[in-house]
KOLLO-100459 format. One record per residue: z, y, x of N, C-alpha, C in turn; residue in three letters. Coordinates in steps of 0.05 Angstrom, whole numbers, padded with zeros to 5 digits, always signed. Atoms other than C-alpha are relative to their C-alpha. Layout:
ZYXZYXZYXALA;...
***
This chain:
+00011+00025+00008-00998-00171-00089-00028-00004+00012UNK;+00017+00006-00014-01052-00207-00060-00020+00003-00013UNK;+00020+00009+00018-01118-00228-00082-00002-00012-00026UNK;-00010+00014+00037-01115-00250-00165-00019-00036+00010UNK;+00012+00028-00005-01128-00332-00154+00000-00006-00031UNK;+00010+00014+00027-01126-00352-00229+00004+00018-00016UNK;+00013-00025+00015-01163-00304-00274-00009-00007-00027UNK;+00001+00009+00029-01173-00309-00343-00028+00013-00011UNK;+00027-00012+00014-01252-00290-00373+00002+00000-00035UNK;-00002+00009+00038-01255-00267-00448-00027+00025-00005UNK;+00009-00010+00013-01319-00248-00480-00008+00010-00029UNK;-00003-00012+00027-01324-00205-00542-00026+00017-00004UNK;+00035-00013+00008-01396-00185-00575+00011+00024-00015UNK;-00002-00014+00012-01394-00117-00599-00020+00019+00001UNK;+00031-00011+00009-01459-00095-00639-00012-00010+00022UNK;+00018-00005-00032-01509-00080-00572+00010-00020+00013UNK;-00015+00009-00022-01463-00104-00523+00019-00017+00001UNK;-00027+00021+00000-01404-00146-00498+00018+00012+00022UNK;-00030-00018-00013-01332-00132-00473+00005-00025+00008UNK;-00005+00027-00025-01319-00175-00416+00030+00017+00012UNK;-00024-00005-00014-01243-00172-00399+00007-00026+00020UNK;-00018+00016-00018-01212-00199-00342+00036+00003+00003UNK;-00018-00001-00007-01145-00226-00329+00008-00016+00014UNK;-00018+00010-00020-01097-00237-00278+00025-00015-00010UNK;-00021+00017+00009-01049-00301-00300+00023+00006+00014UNK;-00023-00004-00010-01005-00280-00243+00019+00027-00002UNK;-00019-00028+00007-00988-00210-00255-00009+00017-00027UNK;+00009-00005+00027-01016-00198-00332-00019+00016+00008UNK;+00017-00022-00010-01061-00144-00301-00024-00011-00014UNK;+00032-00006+00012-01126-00128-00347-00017+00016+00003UNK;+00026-00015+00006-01187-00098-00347-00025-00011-00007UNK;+00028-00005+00015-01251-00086-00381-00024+00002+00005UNK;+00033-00011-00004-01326-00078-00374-00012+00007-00032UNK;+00024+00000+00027-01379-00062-00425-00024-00004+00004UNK;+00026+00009-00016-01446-00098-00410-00019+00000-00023UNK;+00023+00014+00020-01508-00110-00443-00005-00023-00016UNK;+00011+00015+00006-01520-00160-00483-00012-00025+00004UNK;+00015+00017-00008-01574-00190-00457+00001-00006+00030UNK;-00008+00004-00023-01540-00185-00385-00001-00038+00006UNK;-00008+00022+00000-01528-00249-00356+00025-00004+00004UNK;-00045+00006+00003-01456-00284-00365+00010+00005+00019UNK;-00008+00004-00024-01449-00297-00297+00004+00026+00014UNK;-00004-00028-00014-01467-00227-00273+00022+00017-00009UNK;-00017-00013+00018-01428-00194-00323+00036-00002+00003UNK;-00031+00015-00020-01361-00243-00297+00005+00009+00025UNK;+00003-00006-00024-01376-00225-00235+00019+00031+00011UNK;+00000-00025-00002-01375-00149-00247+00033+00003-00009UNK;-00027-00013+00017-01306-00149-00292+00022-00017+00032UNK;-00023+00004-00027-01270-00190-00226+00002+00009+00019UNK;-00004-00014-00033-01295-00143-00178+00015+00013-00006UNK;-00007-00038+00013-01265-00084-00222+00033-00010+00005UNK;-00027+00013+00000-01198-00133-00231+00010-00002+00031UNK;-00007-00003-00038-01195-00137-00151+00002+00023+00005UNK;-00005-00018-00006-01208-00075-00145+00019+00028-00012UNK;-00019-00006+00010-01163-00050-00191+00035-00004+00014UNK;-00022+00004-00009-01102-00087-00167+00002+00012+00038UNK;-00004-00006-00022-01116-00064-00096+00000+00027+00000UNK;-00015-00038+00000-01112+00014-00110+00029-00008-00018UNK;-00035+00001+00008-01040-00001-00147+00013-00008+00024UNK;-00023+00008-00013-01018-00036-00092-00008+00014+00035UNK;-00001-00020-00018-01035+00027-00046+00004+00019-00003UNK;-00017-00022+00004-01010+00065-00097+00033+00007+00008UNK;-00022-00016-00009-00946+00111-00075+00013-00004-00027UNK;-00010-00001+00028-00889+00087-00120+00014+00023-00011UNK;-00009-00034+00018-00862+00148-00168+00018-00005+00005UNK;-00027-00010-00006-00803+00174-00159+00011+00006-00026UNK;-00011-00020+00031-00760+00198-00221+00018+00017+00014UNK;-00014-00019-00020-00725+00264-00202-00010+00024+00011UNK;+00016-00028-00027-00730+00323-00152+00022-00016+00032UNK;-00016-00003-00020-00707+00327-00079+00007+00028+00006UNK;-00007-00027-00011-00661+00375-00057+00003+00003+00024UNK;
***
């Protein structure tokens, strides 16, 4: 899969900080950050879509598993 084109932002205050998840509408694919607070939004967005890019691009250079042995 390619580049994620429509991405989903969700922030969640917890105590200190905030949990900035990203998602990918086209292939459910999530991930997380944990930022400061007093970060800025934008930066903080920024950071959780690089992780979501860069996430989906090691899966899709991961080697798919095998179930089994070879004989």
């Amino acid at each position: 899969m390619a580049a994620p084109r429509n991405i989903i932002i969700e922030f969640t205050p917890v105590g200190n900080s905030v949990k900035v998840s990203a998602i990918c509408e086209d292939s459910g694919r999530k991930v997380s950050i944990v930022g400061d607070r007093n970060a800025g939004k934008t930066e903080l967005e920024m950071l959780a879509v690089r992780k979501l890019k860069y996430v989906m691009a090691k899966d899709e250079k991961a080697e798919p598993t095998r179930r089994g042995f070879e004989v």
